[in-house]
C-alpha positions as CSV (number, residue, x, y, z in Angstrom):
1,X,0.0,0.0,0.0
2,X,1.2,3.3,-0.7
3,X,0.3,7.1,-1.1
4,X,1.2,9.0,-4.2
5,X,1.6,12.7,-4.0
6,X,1.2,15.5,-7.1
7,X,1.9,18.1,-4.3
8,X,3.7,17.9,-0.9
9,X,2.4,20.5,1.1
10,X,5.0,20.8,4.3
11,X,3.3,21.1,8.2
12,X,-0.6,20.5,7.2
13,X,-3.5,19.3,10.0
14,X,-4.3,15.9,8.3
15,X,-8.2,15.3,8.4
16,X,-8.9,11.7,7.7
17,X,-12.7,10.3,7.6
18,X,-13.0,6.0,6.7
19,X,-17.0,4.5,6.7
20,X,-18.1,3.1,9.4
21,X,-21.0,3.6,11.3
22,X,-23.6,5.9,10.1
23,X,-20.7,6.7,7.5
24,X,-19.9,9.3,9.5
25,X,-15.9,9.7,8.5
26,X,-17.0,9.7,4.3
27,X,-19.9,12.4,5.2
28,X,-17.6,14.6,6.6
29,X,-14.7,14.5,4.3
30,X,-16.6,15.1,1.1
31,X,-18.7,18.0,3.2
32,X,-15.4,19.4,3.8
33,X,-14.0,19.1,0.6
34,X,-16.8,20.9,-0.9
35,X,-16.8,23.5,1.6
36,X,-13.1,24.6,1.5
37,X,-13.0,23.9,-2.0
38,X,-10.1,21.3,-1.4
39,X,-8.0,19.8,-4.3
40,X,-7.4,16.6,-5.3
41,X,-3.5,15.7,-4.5
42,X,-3.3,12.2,-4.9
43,X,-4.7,8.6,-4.1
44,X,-3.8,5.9,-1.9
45,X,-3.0,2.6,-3.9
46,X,-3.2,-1.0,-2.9
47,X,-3.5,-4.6,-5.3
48,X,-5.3,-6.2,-2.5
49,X,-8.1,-4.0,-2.8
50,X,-11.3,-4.7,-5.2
51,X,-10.5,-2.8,-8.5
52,X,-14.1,-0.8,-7.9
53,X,-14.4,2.7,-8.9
54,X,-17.4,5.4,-8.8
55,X,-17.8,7.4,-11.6
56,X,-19.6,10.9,-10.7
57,X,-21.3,14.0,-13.4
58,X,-18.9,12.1,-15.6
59,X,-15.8,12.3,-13.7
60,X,-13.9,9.0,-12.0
61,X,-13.8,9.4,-8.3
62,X,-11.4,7.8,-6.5
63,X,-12.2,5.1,-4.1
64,X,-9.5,6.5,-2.0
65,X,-8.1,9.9,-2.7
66,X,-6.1,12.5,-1.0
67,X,-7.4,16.4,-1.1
68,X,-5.9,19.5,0.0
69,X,-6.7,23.0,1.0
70,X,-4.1,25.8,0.9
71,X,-5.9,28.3,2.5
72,X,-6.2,26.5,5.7
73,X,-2.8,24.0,4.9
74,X,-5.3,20.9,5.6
75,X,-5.2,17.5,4.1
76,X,-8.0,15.1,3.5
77,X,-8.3,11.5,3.5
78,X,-11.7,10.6,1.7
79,X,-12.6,6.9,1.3
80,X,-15.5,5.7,-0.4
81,X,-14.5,2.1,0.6
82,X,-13.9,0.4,3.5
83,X,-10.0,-1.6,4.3
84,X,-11.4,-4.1,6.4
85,X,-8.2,-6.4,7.0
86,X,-6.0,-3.6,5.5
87,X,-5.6,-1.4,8.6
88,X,-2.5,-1.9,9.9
89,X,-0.9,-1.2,6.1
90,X,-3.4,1.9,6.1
91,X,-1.6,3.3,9.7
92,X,1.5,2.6,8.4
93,X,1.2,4.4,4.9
94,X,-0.4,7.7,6.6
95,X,2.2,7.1,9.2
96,X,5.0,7.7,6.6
97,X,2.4,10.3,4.8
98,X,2.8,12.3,8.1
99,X,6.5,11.8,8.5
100,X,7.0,12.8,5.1
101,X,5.1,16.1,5.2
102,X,6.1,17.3,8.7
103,X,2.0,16.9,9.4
104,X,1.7,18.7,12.7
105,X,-2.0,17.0,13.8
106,X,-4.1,13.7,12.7
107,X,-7.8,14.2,13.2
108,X,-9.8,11.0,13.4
109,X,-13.5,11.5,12.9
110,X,-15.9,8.3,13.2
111,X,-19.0,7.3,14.3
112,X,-19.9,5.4,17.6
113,X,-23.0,2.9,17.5
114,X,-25.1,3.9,20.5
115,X,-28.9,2.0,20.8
116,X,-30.3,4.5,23.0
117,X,-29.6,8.0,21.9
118,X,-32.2,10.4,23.2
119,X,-32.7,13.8,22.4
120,X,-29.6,15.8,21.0
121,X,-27.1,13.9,18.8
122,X,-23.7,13.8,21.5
123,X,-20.0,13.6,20.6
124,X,-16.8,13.0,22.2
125,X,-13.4,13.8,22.0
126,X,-10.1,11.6,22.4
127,X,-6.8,14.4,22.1
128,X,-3.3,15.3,22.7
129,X,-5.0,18.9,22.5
130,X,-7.7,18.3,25.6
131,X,-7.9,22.0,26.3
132,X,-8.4,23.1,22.6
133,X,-11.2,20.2,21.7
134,X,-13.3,21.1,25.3
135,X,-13.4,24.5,24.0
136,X,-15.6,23.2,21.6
137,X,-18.3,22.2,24.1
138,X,-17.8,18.5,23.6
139,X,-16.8,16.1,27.0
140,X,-13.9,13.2,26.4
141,X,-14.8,9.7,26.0
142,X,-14.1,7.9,28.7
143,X,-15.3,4.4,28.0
144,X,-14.7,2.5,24.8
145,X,-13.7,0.5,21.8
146,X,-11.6,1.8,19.2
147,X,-11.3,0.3,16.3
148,X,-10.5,0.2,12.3
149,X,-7.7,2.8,11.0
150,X,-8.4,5.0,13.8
151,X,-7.4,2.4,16.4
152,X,-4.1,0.8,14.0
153,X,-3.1,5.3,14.2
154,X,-4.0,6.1,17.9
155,X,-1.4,2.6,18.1
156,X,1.0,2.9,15.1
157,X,2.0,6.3,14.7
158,X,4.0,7.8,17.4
159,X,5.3,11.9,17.9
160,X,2.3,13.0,16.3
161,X,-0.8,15.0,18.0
162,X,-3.9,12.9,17.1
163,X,-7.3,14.2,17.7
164,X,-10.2,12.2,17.1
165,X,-13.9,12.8,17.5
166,X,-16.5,10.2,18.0
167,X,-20.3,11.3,17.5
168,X,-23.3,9.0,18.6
169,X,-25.5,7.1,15.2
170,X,-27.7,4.5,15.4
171,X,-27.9,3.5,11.8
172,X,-25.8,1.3,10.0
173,X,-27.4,3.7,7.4
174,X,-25.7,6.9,6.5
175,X,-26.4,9.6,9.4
176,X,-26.7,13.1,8.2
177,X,-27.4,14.6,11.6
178,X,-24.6,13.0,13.2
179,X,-21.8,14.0,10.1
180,X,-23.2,18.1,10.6
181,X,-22.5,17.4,14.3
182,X,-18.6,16.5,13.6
183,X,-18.2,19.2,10.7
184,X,-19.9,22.1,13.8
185,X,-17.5,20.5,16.1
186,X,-14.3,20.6,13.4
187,X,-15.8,24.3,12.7
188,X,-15.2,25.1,16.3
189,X,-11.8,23.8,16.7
190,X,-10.2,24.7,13.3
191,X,-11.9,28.0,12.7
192,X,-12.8,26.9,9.1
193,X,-16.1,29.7,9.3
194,X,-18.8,26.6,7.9
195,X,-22.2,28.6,7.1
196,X,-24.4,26.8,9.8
197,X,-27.7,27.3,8.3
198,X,-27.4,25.6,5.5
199,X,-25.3,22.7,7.2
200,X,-27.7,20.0,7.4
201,X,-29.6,20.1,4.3
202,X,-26.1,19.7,2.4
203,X,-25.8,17.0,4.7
204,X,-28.4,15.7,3.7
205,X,-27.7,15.7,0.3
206,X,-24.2,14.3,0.6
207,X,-25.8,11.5,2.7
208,X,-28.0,10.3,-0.8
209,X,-24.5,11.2,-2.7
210,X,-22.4,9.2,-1.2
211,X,-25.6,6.3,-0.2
212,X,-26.1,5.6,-4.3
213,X,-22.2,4.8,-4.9
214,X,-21.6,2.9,-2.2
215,X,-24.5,0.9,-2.9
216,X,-23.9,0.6,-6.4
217,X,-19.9,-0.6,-5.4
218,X,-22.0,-2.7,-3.5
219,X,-23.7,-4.1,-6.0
220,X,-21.0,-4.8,-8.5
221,X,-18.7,-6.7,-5.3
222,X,-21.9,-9.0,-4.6
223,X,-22.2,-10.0,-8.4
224,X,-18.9,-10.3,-8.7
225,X,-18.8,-12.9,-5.7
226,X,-21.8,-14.9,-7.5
227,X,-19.7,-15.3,-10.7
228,X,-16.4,-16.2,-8.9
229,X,-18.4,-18.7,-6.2
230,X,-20.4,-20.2,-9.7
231,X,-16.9,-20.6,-11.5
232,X,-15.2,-22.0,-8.7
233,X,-18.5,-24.8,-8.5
234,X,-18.0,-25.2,-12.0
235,X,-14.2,-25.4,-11.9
């Protein structure tokens, strides 16, 4: 696995956003992305991944691709597919991404299954920067599971300050709600001046965005499965 770079930008914040639940990481990247206007840099490459590809108002979008922002020096990680069983590789090739570029903070946004959320959507913070991300109104998590890329970084990559904020879904489903939760919070704590009122109906329409490709990559994975388990009778 590796990362391939048209532009080295030197001491960026590195945002980096993989699905999981409620798709919370991939709603928040491409929000962000859109918002600041970010640039596409690069894309992160690995054979053992399924050679699956969205293609978007005519334009191939990366299944994992690397975006950047001069005006506010930050770096995004977008992924529109999920490395399960390639995390440790994934740490390790953002590790040397970091190392490479000087990045002077990893933020880690994901989503937390919770079954009995009640009322306003909550988040939580994990930080090297504790004073900073309670500034933004959120308490730290105090109890809990990490796991997926986030867990193989907070592990793997050492002399870096890694933030990472968790917010409460309940769907497997993408969660809109819970994604404009994260980007108020990122607001907050990176001054990136996000218009609020329209936050959640763009949201919203990321959420049905980003909902049709994965279920069309989806798709394709499952009937490619069929053909390889009815060859494999056959064979």
């Amino acid at each position: 696995m590796k990362i391939e770079l048209t532009k080295k930008p030197k001491n960026p914040i590195l945002i980096q956003g993989f699905p999981g639940f409620g798709l919370i990481g991939t709603i928040v990247t491409e929000f962000l992305i859109e918002h600041l206007g970010a640039k596409s840099i690069g894309k992160i490459i690995s054979d053992e991944m399924p050679p699956v590809i969205a293609v978007h108002e005519n334009k191939l979008i990366e299944p994992l691709e690397v975006y950047y922002d001069d005006k506010t020096n930050i770096i995004i990680l977008h992924a529109l597919t999920g490395v399960s069983g390639l995390e440790w590789k994934m740490a390790e090739a953002i590790g040397n991404l970091c190392t490479e570029l000087n990045v002077k903070e990893i933020i880690c946004v994901e989503g937390v299954n919770s079954e009995d959320m009640q009322g306003e959507t909550r988040a939580f913070y994990l930080s090297d920067n504790k004073k900073k991300m309670e500034d933004t109104g959120i308490g730290p998590l105090k109890e809990g599971i990490i796991i997926g890329v986030t867990g193989a970084l907070l592990l793997r990559v050492k002399n870096i300050d890694k933030s990472c904020i968790f917010v409460e879904t309940h769907s497997s489903l993408p969660d809109s709600r819970g994604a404009a939760k994260v980007i108020e919070i990122l607001d907050k704590y990176l001054g990136l001046n996000v218009d609020y009122n329209p936050l959640l109906k763009k949201a919203e329409i990321f959420e049905r965005k980003v909902k049709q490709i994965l279920e069309k990559g989806k798709d394709v994975l499952s009937k490619r499965q069929e053909r390889d388990e009815t060859l494999n009778y056959l064979g």
